[in-house]
C-alpha positions in Angstrom: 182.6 218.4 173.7 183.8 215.5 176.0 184.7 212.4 174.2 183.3 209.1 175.3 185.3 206.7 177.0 185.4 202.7 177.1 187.8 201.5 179.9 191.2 203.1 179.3 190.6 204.8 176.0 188.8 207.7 175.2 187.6 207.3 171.8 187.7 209.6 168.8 186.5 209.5 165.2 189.0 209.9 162.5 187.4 211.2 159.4 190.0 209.7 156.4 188.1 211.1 153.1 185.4 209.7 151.5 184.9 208.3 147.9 182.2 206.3 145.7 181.3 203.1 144.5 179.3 201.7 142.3 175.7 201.3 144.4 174.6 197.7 142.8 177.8 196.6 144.0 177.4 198.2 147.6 174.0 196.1 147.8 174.3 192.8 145.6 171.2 191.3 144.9 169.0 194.5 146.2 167.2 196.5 143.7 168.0 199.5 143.2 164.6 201.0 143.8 165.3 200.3 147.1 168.7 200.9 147.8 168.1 204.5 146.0 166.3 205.4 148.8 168.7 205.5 151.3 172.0 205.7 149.4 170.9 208.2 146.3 173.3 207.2 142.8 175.1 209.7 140.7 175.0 210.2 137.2 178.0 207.3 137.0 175.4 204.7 139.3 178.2 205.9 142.5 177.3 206.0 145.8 179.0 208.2 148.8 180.8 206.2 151.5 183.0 207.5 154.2 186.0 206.4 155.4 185.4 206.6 159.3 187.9 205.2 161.2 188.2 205.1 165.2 191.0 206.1 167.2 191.5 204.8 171.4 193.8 206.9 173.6 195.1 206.0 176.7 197.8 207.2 179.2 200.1 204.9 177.2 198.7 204.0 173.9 197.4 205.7 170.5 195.7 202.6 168.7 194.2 203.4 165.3 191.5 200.9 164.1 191.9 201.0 160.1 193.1 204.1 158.1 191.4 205.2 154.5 193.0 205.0 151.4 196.1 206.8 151.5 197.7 208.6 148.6 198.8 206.0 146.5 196.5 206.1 143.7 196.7 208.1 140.2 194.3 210.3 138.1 192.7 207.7 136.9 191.9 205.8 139.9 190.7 209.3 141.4 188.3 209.4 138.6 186.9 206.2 138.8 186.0 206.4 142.6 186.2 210.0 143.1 188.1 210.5 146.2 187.3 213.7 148.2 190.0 214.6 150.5 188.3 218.1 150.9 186.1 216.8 153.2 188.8 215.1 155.4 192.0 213.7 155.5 193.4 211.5 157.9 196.9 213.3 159.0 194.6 216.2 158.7 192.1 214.9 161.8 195.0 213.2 163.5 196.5 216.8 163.7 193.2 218.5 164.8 193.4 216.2 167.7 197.2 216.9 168.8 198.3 213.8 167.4 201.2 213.0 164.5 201.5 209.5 162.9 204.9 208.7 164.9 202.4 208.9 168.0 200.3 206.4 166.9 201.4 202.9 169.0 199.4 200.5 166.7 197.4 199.8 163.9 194.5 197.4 163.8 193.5 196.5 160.3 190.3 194.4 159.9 191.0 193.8 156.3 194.0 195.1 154.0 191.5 195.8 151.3 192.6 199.7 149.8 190.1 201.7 151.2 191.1 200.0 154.4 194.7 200.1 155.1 196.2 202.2 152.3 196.9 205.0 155.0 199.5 202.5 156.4 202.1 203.8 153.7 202.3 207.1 152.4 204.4 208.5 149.7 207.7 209.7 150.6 210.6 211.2 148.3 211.0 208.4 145.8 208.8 205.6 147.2 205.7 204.4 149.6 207.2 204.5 153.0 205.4 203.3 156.4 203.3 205.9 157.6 203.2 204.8 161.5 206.7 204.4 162.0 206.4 203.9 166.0 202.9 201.6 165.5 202.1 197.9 165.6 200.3 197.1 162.8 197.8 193.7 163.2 196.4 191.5 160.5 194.9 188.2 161.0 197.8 185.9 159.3 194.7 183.8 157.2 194.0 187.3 155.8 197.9 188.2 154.8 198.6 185.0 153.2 194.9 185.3 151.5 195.8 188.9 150.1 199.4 188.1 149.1 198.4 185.6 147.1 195.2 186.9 146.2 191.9 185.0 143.8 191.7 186.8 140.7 188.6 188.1 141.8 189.5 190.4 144.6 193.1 191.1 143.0 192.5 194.4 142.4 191.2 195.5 146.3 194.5 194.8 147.2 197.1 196.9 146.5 200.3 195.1 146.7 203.2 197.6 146.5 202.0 198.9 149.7 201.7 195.2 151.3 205.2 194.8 150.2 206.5 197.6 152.2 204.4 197.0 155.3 206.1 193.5 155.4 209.4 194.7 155.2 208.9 197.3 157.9 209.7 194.5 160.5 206.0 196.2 162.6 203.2 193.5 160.9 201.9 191.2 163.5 199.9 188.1 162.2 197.3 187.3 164.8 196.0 183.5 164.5 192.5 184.1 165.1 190.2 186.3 167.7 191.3 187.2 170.9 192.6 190.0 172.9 195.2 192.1 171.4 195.2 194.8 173.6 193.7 195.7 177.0 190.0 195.5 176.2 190.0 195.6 172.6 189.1 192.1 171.3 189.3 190.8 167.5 186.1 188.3 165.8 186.9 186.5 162.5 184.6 186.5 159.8 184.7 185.0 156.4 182.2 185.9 154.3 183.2 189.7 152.8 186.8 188.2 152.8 189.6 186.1 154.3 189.5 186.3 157.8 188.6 189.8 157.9 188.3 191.0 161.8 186.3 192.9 163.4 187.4 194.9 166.4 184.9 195.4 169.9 186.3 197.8 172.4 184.8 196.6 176.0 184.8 198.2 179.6 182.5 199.3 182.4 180.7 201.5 180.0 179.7 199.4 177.4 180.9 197.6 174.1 181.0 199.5 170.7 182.3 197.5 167.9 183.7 198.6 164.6 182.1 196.1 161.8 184.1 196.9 159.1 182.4 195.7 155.8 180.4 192.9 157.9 178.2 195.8 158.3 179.5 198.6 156.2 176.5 200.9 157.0 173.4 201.6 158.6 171.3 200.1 155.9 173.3 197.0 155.8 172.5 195.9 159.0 169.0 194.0 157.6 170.2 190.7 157.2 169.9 190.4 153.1 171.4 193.9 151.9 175.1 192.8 151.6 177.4 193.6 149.0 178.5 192.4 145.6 182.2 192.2 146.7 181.7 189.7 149.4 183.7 186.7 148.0 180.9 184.3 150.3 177.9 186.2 150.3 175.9 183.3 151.9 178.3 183.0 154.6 177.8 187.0 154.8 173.9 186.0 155.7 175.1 183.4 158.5 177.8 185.7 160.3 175.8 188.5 160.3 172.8 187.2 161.7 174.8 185.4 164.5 176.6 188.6 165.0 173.4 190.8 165.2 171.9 188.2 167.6 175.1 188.7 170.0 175.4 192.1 169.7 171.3 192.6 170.8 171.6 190.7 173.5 174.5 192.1 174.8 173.7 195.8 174.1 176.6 196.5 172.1 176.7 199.9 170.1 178.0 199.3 166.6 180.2 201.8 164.6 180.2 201.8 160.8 183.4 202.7 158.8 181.4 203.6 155.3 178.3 205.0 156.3 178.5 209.0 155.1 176.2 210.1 158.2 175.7 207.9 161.2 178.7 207.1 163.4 176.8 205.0 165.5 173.4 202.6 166.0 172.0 200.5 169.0 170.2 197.5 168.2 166.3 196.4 169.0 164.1 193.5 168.8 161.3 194.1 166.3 158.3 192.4 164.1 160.8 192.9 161.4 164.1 191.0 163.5 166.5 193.1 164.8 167.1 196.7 163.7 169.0 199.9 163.7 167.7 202.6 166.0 169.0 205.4 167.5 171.3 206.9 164.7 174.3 209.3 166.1 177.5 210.6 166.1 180.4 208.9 168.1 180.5 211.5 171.1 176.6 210.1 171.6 177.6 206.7 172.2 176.5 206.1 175.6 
């Protein structure tokens, strides 16, 4: 199957694993009567998420937007949010592809929460060692200095020993706010889920698809009230993503979702209910 192109890039979807969480967490103040619906609970009240992240290839660049969880995590930590790597793995779909992590030229991160960026190190002989070693990796500086010296109630999303090691690599970038980073692929700020998390839209001729991150973490969460638990400013949440959705309607951008275990990709519509999700599909849909 042809793979849709924005601009430069041709775009791919890089399945990274998936795992669970805890649903009432996924969707705060939402009852589970509801949520059940769409996201059905296990025995242990745990959701399944993926971790989808997107890859652009051009003549001259491999940029990979986010990368799972990596392997740092014990048998207990497997446990608790039951990480399937049977499903997928991220050197795995790099590799179905034709690509290795040395080709990789950079690394966006919206966020350096665990499910997020803990591909960025992987274990080597004795120690975590960068996984990318020929990337770029970029991180809004607000969000570094935020997860470095993290509240004690989001501590535990971030996983320091591999921050540690990505800092010393001498590849971390600290952007100060949105902008262009790379031909065509432009950053937002938003506050409410964390710390200057960013999210990432990919423009050209084509079209716009943005990758919300955990603004938006899946299909469902795109009504304006179903947020999570773990955002740290849940009304703020509200605010950005009702601006957002506003934007993103009117300009006719596609959204990708990073946790949602079946859709890729939604358009936006105007309805009686405010603006909505339609057309769910897979990435190679997209325009």
């Amino acid at each position: 199957m042809t793979m849709p192109k924005i601009g430069p890039y041709t775009l791919h979807a890089i399945e990274t694993g998936r795992f669970r969480l805890d649903g009432g967490a996924m969707f705060g103040i939402v009852p589970k009567p509801l949520w059940e619906r769409y996201a059905p609970a296990d025995a242990r009240n745990r959701i399944v998420l993926n971790m989808r992240c997107l890859l652009l290839e051009s003549s001259n660049r491999l940029v990979l937007i986010d990368n799972g969880l990596g392997d740092a995590f014990d048998a207990k930590f497997q446990d608790l949010y039951a990480v399937d790597y049977e499903y997928a793995e991220l050197h795995r779909s790099l590799q179905a592809l034709g690509f290795s992590a040395a080709d990789v030229t950079d690394v966006v991160l919206t966020h350096l929460h665990f499910d997020h960026c803990g591909g960025s190190t992987r274990q080597g002989r004795d120690r975590q060692e960068i996984a990318f070693p020929n990337a770029t990796f970029y991180v809004q500086e607000r969000h570094w200095s935020w997860a470095r010296r993290p509240h004690l109630r989001e501590r535990a999303s971030f996983l320091q020993e591999k921050l540690s090691v990505l800092e010393a690599s001498g590849q971390l970038q600290l952007l100060k706010g949105p902008g262009e980073v790379l031909p065509g692929v432009f950053v937002e700020v938003v506050n409410g889920h964390t710390e200057a998390q960013q999210l990432v839209r990919i423009t050209g001729p084509e079209g716009t698809l943005v990758f919300v991150a955990d603004l938006i973490p899946t299909a469902v969460h795109v009504r304006p009230l179903w947020n999570m638990g773990y955002d740290i400013r849940p009304l703020v949440t509200i605010e950005e993503k009702l601006a957002f959705l506003e934007q993103a309607a009117a300009q006719g951008w596609q959204l990708f979702f990073e946790h949602d275990p079946e859709i890729a990709v939604v358009s936006l519509q105007h309805s009686e209910q405010g603006i909505v999700a339609v057309h769910p599909r897979s990435l190679e849909e997209v325009f």
